[in-house]
N, C-alpha and C positions, 0 to 999 in steps of 0.2 A: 034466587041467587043471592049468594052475602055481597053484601055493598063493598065488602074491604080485600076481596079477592077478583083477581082475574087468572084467566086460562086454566091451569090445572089446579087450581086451590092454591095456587100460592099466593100471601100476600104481598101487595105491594108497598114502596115506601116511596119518602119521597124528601127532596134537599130544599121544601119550599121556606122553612121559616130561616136557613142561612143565607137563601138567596132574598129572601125580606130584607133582612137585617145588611145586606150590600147596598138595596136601593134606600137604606136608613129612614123604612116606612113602618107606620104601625098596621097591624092587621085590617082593621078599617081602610085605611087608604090604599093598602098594596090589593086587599079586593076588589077595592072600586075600581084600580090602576087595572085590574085582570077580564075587569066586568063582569064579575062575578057578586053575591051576596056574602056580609061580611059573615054571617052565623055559617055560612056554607063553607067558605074560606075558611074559616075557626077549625070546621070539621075537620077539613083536609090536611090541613095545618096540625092539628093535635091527632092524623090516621086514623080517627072515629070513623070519617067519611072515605070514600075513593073515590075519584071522579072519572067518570067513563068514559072510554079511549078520545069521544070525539071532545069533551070538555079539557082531559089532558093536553090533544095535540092544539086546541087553543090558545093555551096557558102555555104552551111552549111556543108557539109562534109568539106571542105577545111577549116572552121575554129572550127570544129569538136565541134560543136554545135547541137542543136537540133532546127528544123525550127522555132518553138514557140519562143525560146531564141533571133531569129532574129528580124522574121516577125508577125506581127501580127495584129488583127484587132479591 
């Protein structure tokens, strides 16, 4: 399965590096903030990567968000 699609082939996107640039962090830190790896973050951050649902709704708990608010398609 491609890493940058979910459910019927469609890809996903995502609002993570404007919501970076609110907590006025660099990529490096806003992944550590997520506890995640920063080259992973990068990924997802530049939609090379997708991070799968259970990594998503992480990332949205942690910045106590709702997944729609992040990701979307």
């Amino acid at each position: 399965m491609n890493s940058h699609v979910w459910g019927d082939g469609m890809k996903l996107r995502n609002r993570l590096k404007s919501i970076r640039h609110k907590y006025e962090m660099n990529q490096e830190q806003f992944a550590e903030f997520l506890g995640i790896l920063s080259a992973t973050y990068n990924q997802y951050e530049t939609q090379r990567r997708q991070p799968n649902l259970i990594v998503a709704i992480q990332i949205a708990e942690k910045l106590r968000c709702d997944l729609p608010d992040i990701f979307y398609i």
